[in-house]
Structures are given as structure tokens and as C-alpha cells.
C-alpha positions in Angstrom: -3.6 -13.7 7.1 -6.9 -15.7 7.2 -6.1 -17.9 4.0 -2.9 -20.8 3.9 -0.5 -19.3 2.2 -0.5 -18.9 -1.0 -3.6 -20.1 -1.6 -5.2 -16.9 -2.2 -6.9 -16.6 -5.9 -8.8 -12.9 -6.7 -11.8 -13.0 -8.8 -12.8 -10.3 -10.7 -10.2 -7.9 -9.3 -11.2 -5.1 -12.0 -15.4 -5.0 -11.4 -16.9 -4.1 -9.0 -13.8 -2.5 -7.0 -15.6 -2.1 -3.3 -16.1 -5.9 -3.5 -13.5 -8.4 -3.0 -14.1 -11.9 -4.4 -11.0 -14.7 -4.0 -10.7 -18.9 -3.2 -8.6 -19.5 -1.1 -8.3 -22.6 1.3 -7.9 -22.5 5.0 -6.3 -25.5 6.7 -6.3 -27.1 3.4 -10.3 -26.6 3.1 -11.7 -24.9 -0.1 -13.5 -21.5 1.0 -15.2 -18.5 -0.7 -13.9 -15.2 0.7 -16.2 -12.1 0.4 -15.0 -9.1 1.1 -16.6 -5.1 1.5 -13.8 -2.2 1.3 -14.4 0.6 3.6 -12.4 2.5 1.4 -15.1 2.5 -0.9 -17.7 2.7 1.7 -20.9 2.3 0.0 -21.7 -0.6 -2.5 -22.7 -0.1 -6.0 -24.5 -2.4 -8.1 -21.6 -3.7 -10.0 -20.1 -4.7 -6.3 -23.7 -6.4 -5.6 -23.9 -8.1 -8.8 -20.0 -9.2 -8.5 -20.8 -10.6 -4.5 -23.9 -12.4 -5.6 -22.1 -14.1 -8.6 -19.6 -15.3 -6.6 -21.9 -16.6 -3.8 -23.7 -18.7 -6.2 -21.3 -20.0 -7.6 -19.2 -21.4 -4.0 -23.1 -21.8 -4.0 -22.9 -24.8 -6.8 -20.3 -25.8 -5.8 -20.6 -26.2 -2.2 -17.6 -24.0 -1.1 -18.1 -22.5 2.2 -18.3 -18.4 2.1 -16.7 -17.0 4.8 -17.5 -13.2 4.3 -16.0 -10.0 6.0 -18.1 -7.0 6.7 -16.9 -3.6 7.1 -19.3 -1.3 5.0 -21.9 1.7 4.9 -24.6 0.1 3.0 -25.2 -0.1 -0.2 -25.0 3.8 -2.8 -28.3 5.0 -3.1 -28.5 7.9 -5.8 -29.9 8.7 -9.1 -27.3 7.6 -11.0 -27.1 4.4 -8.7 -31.0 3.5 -9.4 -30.6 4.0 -13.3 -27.7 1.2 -13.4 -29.7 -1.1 -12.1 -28.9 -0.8 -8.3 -32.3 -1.8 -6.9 -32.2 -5.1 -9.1 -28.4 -5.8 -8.1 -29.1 -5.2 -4.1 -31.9 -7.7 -4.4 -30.0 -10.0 -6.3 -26.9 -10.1 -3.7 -29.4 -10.5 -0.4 -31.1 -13.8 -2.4 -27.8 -15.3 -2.9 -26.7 -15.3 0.4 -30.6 -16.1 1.3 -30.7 -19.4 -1.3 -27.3 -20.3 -0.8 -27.3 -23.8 1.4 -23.7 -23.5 1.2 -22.2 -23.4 4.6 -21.8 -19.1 5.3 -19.6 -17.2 8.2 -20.3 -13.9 7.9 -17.2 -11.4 10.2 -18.4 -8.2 10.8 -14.8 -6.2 10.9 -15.7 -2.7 10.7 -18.6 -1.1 9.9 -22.2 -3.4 9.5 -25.1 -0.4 8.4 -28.7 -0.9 7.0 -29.9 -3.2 4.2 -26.3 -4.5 3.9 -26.0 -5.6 7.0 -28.8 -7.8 6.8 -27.9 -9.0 3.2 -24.3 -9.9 4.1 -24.3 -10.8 8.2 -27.9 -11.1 9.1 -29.4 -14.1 10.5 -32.1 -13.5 8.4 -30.0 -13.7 5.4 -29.0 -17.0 6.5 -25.8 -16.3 7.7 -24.8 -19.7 9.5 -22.5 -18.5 11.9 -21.6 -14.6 12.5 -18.8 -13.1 14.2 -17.7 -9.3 15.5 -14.8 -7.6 16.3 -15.1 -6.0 19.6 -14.4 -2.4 17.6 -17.2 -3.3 15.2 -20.4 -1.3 14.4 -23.8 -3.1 13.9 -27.2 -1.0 13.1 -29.9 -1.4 11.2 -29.9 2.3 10.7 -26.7 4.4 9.7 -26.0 6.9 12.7 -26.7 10.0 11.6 -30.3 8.0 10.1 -31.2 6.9 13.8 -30.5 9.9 15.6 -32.8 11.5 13.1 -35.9 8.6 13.8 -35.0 7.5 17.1 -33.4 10.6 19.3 -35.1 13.8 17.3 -36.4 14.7 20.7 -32.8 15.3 21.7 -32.4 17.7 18.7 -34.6 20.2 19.3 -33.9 23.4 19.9 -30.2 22.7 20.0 -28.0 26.0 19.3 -25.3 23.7 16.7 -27.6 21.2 15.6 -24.7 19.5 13.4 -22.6 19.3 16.7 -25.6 17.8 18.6 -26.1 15.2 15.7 -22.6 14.0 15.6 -22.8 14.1 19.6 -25.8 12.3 19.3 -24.8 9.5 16.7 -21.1 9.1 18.9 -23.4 7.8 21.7 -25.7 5.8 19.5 -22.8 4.2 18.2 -21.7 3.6 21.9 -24.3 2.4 22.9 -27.1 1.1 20.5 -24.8 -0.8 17.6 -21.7 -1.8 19.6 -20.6 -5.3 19.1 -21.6 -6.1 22.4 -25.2 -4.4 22.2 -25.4 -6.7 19.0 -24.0 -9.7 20.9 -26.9 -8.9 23.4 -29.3 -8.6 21.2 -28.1 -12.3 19.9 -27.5 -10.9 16.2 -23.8 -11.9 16.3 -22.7 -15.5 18.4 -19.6 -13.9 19.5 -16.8 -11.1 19.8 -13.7 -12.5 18.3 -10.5 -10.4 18.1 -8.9 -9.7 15.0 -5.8 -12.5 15.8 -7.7 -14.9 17.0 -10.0 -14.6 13.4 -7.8 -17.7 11.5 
């Protein structure tokens, strides 16, 4: 629906599967088009490695990136560490850092953590960045800042797994909202999902 039609060409549909890569063109324009899969909520460092690729290369090419956010942050385990995940994460937030490229990051989901600031922050370089008005934007994952920010709140709470998900509902509500974002001046504005072409 964002791309002419098509236009639409997948790279690298078989790596790196919570990562979508394509070209496409939009009113006749050459773009990059990043996406993250919520399906697959967390990133891996095949997904990094796969994004930051592809960013370099619309990179050298000066294609513009337009890139569409909706994910938990990047997999942090073991077995995440000992394929390289560190290295890979670091590589994907220089790309979009380096890249002079022209990039329009669209937060339509979920924006958490490190990935957040690698693939939509302003600090990342981001040129412009949009929201949808359903759209979560944190630094911190929920359940993370109700743990830092709210632990007050937690104690001596009879469920203390209902209090946390109680507690990260209004976090969410009220702390990484679209709008809180959009006050905070970390996104220009809240677009709606037709109005995105």
C-alpha cells in the first residue's frame, strides 16, 4: 500500500526473517523500505546485519530509506551474544548513524529500547520520524520501567505480576504514547495509517 504498484522488489527474503528489506518506488521515486515484523518481535543478529546491509547500500547509492518500526528491541540471550549479536546491533545503529542518505523512519507498532533509537531516533539520524496514533515509544520496555521507574508502586502488593502488568498498562498510557513522544518532540507528528502514502 505505501509502494506504486508493482514496484515492490524483496531483498533477502530468506535471512534474517524479522527484517524486511525491498526497493520499491513511490510516485515514481526510488526508495529503500526497512521493515521490523512484530511477529518476530525481537531482532536477531542476522536481522541487524541484514538492515544495516541494506541501509548502506540505498546508503551508496543515495536511495532514500523510509523505515517502519514496530518491534521489541533487539534478542538478548546467550545464544544471541555467541552469534555475534553485540557486533551486528552496533553494526545496524552506525548505518542508519553514517548513512547521509535521506531517512524517514514510521513508528507503526511497537518502538522499545536500543532499537528504537537505532532505527527512529533522532540521534540515529533519523531525518524525519512519524507515529501512528496507536504507537508505542520507550526507551525502556514496559515491564523494564515499571521495574526502574515505579518499584515504589510494587511494594508490598498482594499479586505482584497483576500489579506489574497494571503498572506497565499505565506506563504505556501515559509515559510512551505517541502523543507523550510527540510532546517530548521525539517524533514530528501523528500520522494515521491511510494517510502514511
Amino acid at each position: 500500500a505505501l509502494a506504486d504498484k508493482d514496484s515492490v522488489i524483496e531483498i533477502s527474503a530468506q535471512f534474517g526473517t524479522a527484517a524486511y528489506t525491498a526497493l520499491a518506488s513511490i510516485g515514481g521515486a526510488t526508495v529503500g523500505i526497512c521493515a521490523t515484523n512484530k511477529i518476530d518481535a525481537k531482532l536477531t543478529a542476522d536481522d541487524c546485519s541484514k538492515l544495516a546491509r541494506f541501509v548502506r547500500t540505498c546508503d551508496a547509492f543515495t536511495i532514500p530509506v523510509i523505515t517502519l518500526v514496530d518491534t521489541e528491541g533487539f534478542e538478548l540471550s546467550d545464544e544471541a551474544e555467541i552469534k555475534g549479536s553485540l557486533r551486528d546491533m552496533t553494526k545496524l545503529a552506525h548505518s542508519y548513524a553514517e548513512a547521509t542518505t535521506a531517512k524517514i523512519s514510521i513508528i507503526v507498532g511497537k518502538a522499545y529500547g536500543p532499537a528504537y533509537i537505532a532505527l527512529a531516533g533522532k540521534c540515529a539520524n533519523a531525518d524525519i520520524v512519524y507515529a501512528y496514533p496507536d504507537a508505542e515509544i520507550s526507551l525502556l520496555a514496559p515491564e523494564t520501567a515499571v521495574e526502574f521507574l515505579m518499584h515504589d508502586k510494587l511494594r508490598g502488593a498482594d499479586d505482584l505480576d497483576k500489579k506489574r502488568k497494571e503498572l506497565a498498562t499505565e506506563y504505556v498510557a501515559n509515559e510512551a504514547s505517541a502523543f507523550a513522544a510527540a510532546e517530548a518532540n521525539c517524533v514530528e507528528d501523528i500520522i494515521n495509517p491511510d494517510d502514511t502514502r
